[in-house]
C-alpha positions in Angstrom: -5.2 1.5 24.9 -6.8 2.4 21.7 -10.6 2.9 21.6 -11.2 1.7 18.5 -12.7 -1.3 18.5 -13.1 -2.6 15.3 -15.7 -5.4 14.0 -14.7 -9.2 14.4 -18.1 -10.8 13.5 -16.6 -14.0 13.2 -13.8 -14.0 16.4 -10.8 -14.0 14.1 -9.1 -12.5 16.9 -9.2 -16.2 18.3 -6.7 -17.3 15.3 -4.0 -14.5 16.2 -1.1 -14.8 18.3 -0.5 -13.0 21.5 1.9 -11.7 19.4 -0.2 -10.7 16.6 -2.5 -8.9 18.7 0.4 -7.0 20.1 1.6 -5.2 17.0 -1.6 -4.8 15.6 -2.9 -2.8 19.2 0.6 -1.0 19.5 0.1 0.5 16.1 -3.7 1.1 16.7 -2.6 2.8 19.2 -0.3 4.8 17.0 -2.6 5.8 14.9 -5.5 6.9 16.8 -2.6 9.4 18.7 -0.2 10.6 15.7 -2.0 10.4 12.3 -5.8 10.6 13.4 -5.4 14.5 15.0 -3.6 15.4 12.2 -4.4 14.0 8.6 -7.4 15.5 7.7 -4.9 18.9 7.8 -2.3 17.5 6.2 -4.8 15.9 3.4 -6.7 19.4 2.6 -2.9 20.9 2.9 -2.1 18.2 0.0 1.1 17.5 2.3 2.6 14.1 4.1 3.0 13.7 7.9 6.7 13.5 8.0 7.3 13.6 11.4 5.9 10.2 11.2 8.4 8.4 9.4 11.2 8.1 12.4 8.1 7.2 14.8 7.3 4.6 12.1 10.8 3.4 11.7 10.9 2.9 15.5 7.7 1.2 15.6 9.8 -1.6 13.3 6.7 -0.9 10.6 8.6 -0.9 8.1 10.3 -4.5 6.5 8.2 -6.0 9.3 8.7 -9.3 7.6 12.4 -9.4 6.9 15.3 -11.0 8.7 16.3 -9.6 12.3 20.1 -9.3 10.5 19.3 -6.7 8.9 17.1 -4.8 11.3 14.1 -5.7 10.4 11.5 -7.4 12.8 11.1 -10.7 11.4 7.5 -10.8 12.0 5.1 -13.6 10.0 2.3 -12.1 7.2 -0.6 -11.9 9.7 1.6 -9.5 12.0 2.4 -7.7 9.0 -1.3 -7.7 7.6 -2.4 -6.4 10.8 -0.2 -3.5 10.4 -1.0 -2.1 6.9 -5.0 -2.5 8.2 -4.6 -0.6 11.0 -2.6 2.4 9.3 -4.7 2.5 6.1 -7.5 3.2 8.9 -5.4 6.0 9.9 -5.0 6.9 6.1 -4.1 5.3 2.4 -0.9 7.8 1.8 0.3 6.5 5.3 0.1 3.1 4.6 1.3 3.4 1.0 4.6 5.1 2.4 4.6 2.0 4.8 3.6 -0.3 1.7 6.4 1.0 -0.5 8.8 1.1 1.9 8.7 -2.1 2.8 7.6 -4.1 -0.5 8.1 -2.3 -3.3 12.1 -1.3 -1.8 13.7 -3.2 1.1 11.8 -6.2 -0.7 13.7 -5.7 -3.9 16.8 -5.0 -2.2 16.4 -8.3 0.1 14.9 -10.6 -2.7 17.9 -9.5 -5.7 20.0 -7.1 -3.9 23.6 -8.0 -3.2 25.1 -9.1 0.1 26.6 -5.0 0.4 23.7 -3.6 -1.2 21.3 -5.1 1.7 23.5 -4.2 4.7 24.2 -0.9 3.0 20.4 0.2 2.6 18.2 -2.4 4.6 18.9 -1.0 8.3 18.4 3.0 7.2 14.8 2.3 6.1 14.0 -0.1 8.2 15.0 2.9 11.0 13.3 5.6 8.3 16.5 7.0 8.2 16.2 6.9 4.6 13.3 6.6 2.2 12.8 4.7 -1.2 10.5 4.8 -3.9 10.1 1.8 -6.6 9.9 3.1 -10.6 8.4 0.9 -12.6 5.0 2.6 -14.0 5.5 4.5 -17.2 3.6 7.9 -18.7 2.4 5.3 -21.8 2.5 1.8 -19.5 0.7 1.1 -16.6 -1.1 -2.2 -17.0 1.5 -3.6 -19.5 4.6 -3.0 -18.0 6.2 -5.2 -20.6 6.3 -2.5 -22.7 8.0 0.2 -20.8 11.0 2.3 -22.8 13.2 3.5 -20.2 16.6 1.8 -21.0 19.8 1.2 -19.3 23.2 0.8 -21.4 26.3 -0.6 -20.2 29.1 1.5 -20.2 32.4 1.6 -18.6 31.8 1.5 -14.7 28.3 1.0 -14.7 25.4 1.6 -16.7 23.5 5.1 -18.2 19.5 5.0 -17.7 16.9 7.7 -20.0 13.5 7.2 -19.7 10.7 8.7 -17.1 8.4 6.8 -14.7 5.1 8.1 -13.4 2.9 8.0 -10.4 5.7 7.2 -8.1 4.6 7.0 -4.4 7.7 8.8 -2.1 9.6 9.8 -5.4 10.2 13.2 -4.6 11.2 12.1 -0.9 13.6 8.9 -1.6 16.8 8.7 -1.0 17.2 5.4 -3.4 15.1 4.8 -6.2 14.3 0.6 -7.0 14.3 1.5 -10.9 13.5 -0.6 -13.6 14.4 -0.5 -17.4 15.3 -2.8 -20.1 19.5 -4.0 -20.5 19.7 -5.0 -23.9 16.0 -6.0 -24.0 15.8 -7.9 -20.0 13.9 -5.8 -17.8 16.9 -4.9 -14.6 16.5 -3.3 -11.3 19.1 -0.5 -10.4 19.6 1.7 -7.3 19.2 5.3 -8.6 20.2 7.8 -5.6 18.8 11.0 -5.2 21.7 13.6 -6.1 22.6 11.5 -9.3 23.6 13.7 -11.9 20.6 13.9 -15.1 17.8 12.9 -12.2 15.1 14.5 -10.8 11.6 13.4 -9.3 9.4 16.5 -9.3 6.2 16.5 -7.5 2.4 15.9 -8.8 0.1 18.6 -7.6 -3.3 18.6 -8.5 -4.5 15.7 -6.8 -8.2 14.5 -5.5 -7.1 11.6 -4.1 -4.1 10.5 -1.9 -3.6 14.1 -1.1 -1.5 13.0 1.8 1.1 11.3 -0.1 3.8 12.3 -2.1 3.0 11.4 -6.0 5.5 12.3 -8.2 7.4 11.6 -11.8 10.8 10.2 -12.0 12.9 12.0 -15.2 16.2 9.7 -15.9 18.4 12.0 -18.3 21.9 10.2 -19.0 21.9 9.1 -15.3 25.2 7.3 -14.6 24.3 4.4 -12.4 27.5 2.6 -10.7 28.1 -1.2 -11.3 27.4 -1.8 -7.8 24.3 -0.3 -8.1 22.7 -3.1 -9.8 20.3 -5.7 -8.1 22.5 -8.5 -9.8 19.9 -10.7 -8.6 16.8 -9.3 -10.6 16.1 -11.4 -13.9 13.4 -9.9 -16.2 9.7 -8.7 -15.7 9.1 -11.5 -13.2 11.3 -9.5 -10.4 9.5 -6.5 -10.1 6.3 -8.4 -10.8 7.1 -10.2 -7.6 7.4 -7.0 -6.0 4.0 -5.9 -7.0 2.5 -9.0 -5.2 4.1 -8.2 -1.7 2.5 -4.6 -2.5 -1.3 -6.2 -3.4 -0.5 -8.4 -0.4 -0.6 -5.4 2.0 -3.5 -3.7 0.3 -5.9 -6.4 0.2 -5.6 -5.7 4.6 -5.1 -2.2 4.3 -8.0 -1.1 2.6 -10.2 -3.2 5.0 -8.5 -0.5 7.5 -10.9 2.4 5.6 -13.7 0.2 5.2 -13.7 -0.5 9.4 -13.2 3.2 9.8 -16.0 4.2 7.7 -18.2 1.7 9.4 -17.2 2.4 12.6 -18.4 6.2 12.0 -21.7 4.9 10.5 -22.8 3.1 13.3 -21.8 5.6 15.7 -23.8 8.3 13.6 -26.8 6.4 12.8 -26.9 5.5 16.7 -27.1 8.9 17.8 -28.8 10.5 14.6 -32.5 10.9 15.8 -34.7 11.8 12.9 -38.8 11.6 13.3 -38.0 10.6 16.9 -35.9 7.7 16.9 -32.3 7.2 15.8 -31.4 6.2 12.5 -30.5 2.8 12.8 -33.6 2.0 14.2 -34.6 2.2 10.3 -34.6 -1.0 8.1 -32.8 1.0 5.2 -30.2 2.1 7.2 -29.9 -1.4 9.4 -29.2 -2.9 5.5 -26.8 -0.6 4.8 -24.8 -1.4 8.3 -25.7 -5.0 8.1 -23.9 -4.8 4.5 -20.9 -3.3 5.3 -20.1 -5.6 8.3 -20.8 -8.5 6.0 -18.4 -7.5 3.5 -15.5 -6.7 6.2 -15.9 -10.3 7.8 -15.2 -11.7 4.5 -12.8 -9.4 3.5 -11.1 -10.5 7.2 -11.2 -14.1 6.4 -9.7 -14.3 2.8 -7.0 -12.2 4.3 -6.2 -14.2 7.3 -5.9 -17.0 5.1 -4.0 -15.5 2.1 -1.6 -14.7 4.9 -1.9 -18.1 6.3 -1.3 -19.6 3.0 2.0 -17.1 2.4 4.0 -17.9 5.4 3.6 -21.7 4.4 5.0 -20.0 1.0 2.3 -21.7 -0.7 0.4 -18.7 -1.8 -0.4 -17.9 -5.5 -0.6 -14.2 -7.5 -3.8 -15.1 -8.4 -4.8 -15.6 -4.6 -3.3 -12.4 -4.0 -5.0 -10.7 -6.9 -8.5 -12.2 -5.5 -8.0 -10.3 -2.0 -6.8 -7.4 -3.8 -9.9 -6.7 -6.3 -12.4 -7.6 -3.9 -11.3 -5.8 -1.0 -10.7 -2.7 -2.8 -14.5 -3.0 -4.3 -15.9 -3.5 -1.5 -14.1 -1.0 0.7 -15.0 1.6 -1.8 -18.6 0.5 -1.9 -18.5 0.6 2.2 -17.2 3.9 2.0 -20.2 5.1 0.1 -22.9 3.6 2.1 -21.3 5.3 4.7 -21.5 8.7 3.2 -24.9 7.9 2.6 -25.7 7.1 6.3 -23.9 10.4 7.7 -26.2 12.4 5.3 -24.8 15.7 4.3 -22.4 15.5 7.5 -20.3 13.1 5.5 -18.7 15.2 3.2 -17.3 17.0 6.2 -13.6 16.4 7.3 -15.1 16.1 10.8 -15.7 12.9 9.6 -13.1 10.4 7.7 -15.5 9.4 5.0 -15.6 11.0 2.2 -11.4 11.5 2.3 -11.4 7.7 2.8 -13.7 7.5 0.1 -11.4 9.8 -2.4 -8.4 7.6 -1.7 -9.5 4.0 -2.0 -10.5 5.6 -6.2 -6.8 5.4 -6.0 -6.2 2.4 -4.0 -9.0 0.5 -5.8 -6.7 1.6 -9.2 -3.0 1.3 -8.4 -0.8 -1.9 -8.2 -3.3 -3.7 -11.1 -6.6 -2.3 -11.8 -9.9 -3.9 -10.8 -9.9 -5.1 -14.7 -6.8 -5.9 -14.8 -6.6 -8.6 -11.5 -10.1 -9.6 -13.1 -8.0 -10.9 -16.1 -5.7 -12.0 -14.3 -8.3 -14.1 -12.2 -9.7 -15.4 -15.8 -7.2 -16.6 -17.2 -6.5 -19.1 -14.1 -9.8 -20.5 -13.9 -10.3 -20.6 -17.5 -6.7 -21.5 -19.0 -7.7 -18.9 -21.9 -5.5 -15.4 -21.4 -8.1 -12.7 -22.5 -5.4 -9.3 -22.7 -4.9 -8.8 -26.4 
């Protein structure tokens, strides 16, 4: 059993399922054996566990939510939730490989992929035999997608893609690369394979953030895609904007994953922290700063159990989704602050998870729609007036 205990101020452990509870303790478990004796290493190394991936793959982490046909687990959103919390606690890059994986590639492949395409590529990465990555960010388009220039043109066979695709989580690991560029002006998905002549995905070094993840660019020169390798089912900027909202969906939980672990540290320190003869959190500046963070994790925990509530009835909106997203990056990142304030000049030690949590949610809080951007998006819903030109 894991001794991590978490924070449930408001017993939302008495919503979950036996089942529920069951994945998210076998993979607390996990992580407080595999990734927690290892990441701070691997992050000051700037390298990804990947010894993990199989162990992953056998925990049935990945595609957690898709069909048992296809060897997936064919678990509900809560389960799924649970899962991304409890390995962004372990670390960000661990649960963005688990995020990609599993929403931002076997998604794609599931939602437009063809009937061959999914039996073909949905078992090996649900397994971790094999490992995607999703291109869709551009060196010039981030926030507007709309406007990206990598192309794909039809030619006998199949189609020939140029263009280049940036921050790419995985890229220089995956096997299959979910790719997106415009056909004739209509934004496609293809299945770009590592090995494909005119393609490469070198590797972003230099990084302060996410340093135990693979970043890298994707570089399409004349790459010869196969007819078969098309999603036939993907149908302009919708699809992969679909794809981004089963990503948001797992970060709005994972990064409530940091924000316990960084609490959980603080109120250990400031319990055993004695300063001018009486532990810390016997002070009423510290006791706000704990009281704070719990407050914002037990809301954080209820928007999320019912965002995932409301997506298994397959009633839940992006805007919903974008909500969770920009508010439980914020406050995670304020959370991990307060705790670096409470651990003093200990928390910028890698004895403690802090400030690398802290580093990583810059990112988290960032990628998959910026805290502006999901504000926008958020305005324009309640108001009816778009505000992005």
């Amino acid at each position: 059993m894991s001794s991590f205990k978490g924070i449930d101020y408001f017993d939302i452990e008495s919503l979950l399922t036996e089942e529920e509870k069951m994945v998210r303790d076998s993979v607390r478990e996990f992580v407080d054996e595999k990734v927690l004796p290892v990441i701070e290493q691997h992050y000051l190394d700037g390298t990804f566990p990947m010894d993990l991936i199989p162990q992953l793959g056998e925990l049935g982490v990945f595609g957690l939510t898709l069909p048992q046909e296809y060897g997936c687990a064919g678990l509900n959103n809560v389960a799924y939730g649970l899962v991304m919390q409890e390995l962004e606690r372990g670390d960000s890059g661990v649960r963005s490989f688990a995020s990609v994986q599993s929403g931002l590639v076997m998604y794609p492949i599931f939602a437009f992929g063809s009937e061959e395409q999914k039996q073909n590529w949905l078992p090996k990465l649900a397994l971790g035999e094999k490992i995607g990555c999703f291109g869709l960010t551009e060196p010039d388009f981030g926030s507007n997608p709309g406007g990206m220039i990598t192309t794909a043109k039809k030619v006998d066979g199949g189609y020939v893609i140029n263009g280049a695709k940036m921050w790419i989580t995985n890229g220089t690991l995956a096997d299959v690369a979910v790719v997106w560029a415009k056909l004739e002006g209509k934004v496609k998905g293809f299945l770009v394979e590592k090995g494909m002549q005119g393609f490469s995905a070198p590797e972003m070094k230099g990084k302060h953030s996410l340093r135990a993840s693979v970043t890298s660019e994707l570089i399409f020169q004349d790459v010869f895609v196969p007819e078969s390798n098309l999603l036939p089912g993907s149908d302009g900027l919708k699809s992969p904007l679909m794809c981004l909202n089963q990503a948001r969906y797992g970060i709005a939980w994972g990064v409530i994953g940091a924000a316990m672990a960084c609490y959980d540290s603080a109120l250990n320190y400031a319990k055993s922290r004695v300063q001018f003869s009486r532990p810390i959190a016997g002070y009423q500046l510290t006791q706000q700063k704990l009281v704070q963070m719990a407050n914002e994790i037990t809301k954080a925990q209820l928007m999320n159990h019912r965002l995932a509530i409301l997506k298994d009835q397959g009633k839940v909106k992006h805007t919903q989704i974008s909500m969770a997203k920009r508010n439980n990056c914020e406050v995670s990142l304020d959370i991990a602050r307060m705790s670096r304030e409470i651990h003093g000049a200990n928390g910028i030690l890698a004895e403690y998870p802090i400030m690398r949590h802290a580093a990583n949610l810059e990112s988290v809080k960032t990628y998959e729609g910026t805290h502006e951007m999901h504000t926008l998006i958020i305005g324009e819903d309640i108001t009816g007036i778009p505000a992005f030109e």
